[in-house]
N, C-alpha and C positions, 0 to 999 in steps of 0.2 A: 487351878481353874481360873479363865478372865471372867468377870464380872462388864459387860459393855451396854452403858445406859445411854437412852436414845429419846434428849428430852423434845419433846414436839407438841406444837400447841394444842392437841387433842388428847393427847397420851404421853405418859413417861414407860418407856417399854425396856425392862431390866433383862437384858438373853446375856446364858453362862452358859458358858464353851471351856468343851476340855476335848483332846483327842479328834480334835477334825471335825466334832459335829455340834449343832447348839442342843444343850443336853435338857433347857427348859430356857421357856421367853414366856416371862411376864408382863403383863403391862394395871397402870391404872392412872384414872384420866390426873392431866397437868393440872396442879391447881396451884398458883405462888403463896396462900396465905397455909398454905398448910408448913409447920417445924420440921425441921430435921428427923426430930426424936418421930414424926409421922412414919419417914420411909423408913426408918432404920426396923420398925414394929412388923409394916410388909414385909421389909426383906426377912428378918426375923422367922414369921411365917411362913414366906414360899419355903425359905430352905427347911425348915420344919418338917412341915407336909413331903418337901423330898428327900428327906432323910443325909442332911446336909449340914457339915457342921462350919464354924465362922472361918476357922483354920484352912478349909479350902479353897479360899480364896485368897489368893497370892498376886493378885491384878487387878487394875481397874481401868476403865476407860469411859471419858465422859465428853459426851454433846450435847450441845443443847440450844436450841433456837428461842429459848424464853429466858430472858436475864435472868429477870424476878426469883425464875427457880433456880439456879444454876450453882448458886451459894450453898442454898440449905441443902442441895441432893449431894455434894460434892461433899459437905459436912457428915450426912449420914454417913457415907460411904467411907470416909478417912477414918472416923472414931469406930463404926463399927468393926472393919475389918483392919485396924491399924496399919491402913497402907495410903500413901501420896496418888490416888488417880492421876490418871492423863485427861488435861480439860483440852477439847480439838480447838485450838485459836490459829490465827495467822501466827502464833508465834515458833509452833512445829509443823507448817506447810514448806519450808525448806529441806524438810525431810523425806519427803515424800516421792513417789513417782510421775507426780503429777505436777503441773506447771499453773498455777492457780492464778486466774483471772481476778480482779479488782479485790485483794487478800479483806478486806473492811468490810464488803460490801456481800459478797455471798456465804447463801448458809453454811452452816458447818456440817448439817446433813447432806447437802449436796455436793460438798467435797468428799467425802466419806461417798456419797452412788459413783463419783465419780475414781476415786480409789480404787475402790470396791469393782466394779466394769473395765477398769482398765488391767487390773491384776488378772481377769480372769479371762479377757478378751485378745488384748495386748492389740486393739484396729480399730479406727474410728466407732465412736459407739456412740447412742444417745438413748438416755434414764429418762423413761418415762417414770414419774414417782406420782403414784396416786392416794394422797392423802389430803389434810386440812387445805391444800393448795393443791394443784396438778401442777408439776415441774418436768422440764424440759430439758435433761446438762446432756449438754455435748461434749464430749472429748475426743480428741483428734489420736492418731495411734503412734503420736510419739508423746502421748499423755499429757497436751497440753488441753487446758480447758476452753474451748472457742466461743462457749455463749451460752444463756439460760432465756428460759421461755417460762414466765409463771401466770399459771390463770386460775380460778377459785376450785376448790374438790369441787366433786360430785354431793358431798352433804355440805356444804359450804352453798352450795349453789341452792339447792334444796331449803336445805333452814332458810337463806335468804328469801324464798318464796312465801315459805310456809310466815319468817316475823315481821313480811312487811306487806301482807295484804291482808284484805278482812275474813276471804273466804276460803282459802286454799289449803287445805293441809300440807303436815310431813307427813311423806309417803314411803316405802320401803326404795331400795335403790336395786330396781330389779330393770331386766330389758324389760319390755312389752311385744307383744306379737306382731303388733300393725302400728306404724306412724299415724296414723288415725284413732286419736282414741274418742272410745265411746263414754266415756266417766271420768271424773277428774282426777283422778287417781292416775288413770292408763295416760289421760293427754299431758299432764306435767313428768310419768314417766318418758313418754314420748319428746317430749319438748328438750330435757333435759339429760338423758339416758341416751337416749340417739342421737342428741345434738352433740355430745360428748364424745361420742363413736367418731363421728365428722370431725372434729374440734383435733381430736387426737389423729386420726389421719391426717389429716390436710398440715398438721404441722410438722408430722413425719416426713411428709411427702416433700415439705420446702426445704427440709433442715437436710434433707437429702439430694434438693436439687442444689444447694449449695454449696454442697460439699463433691460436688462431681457425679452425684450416683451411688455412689459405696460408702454404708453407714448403719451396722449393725443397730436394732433397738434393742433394748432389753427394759419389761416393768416390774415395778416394785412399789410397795405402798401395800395399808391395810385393805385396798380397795380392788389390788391390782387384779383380782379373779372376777371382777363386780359385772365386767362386759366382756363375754365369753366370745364374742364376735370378734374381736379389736386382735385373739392370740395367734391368727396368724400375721399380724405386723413384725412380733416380737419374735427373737430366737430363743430367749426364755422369761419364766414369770419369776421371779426372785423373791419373797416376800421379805426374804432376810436381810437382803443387799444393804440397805444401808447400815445394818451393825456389823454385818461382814466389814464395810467400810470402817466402821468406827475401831472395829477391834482390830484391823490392820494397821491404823493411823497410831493406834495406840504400840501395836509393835515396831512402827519404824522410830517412833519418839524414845521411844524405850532401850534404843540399840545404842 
């Protein structure tokens, strides 16, 4: 079985894949002050609970967008299950099938959506990834990466409201019926929920007139089902996709 962790600044999300499907995906939230000896306790646990011994894990595969953590989970993961992880750096992007844009500069989860969409696309395609940021990767369909587009999640945008005003709450991240809202609740759904729906088309729309017209979407992110309106952009909703990526990144490194 792979083991393919997917650290991100809201969540560190552990999915173990055997036999073509992911067989459980865990997550709990990214914290850097937390030990080693923390994750190795979860993981410990989940496989417990699914009747899961250490032995079955014969891979690993690691990204991560938070330095901080990137040590100590790599650490769990080596001593626990006595095996060397794959850490996703520029230093196995020449492995891959993709042709990576500024190797320093972008994430490691966004090479991995973009892995990940071109494995399974093989034609221009652009990741919408709805998570602690909304991202934008584009990939061209001879798998080169053309560009990224980042603007703040949907609860990024939200908290933002809710810690820097006196009066506003965090509200749930739901659509609302009418752009008009009548309660503060419905007009920061509004504002922000719907302004989001626009935000995400209209950048669709450019990254496509750029591209000549032809330019599959495809989202993913824990957020990706949050705006039911937006799934006719997309040819699918992925919520896996970026560990799909991670855990292919980790087999071409591995060959």
């Amino acid at each position: 079985m792979t083991l393919t962790l997917d650290i991100g600044n809201s969540d560190v999300v552990f999915g173990l894949y055997s036999d073509d499907t992911w067989l459980h995906i865990w997550r709990t939230p990214s914290s850097p002050m937390q030990p080693a000896a923390f994750y190795q306790r979860k993981l410990r646990l989940w496989l417990l609970e699914a009747n899961l011994t250490l032995s079955q894990i014969t891979q690993a595969t690691i990204s991560s967008v938070v330095p901080a953590l990137t040590a100590n989970v790599r650490e769990a993961v080596g001593d626990l299950f006595a095996i060397e992880p794959v850490v996703v750096s520029p230093s196995v992007y020449d492995q891959l099938p993709v042709t990576v844009l500024r190797p320093q500069e972008i994430g490691t989860d966004l090479v991995a959506n973009a892995v990940a969409a071109h494995t399974r696309f093989q034609e221009p395609c652009v990741i919408v990834d709805f998570g602690t940021a909304l991202t934008f990767t584009t990939v061209g369909g001879d798998g080169q990466i053309l560009g990224v587009a980042i603007a703040p999640g949907l609860k990024t945008a939200i908290r933002s409201l809710f810690a820097n005003t006196a009066q506003l709450p965090e509200v749930p991240i739901e659509l609302p019926t009418s752009a008009l809202g009548q309660n503060t609740v419905h007009a920061i759904q509004a504002g922000v929920v719907m302004g989001y729906e626009g935000l995400v088309r209209s950048l669709i729309g450019r990254i496509r007139a750029e591209l000549g017209g032809t330019c599959l979407a495809v989202a993913t992110g824990g957020l990706s089902k949050a705006i039911p309106s937006l799934h006719d952009e997309f040819v699918d909703v992925v919520p896996s996709l970026t560990l799909d990526g991670i855990r292919l990144i980790g087999e071409y490194a591995r060959r």
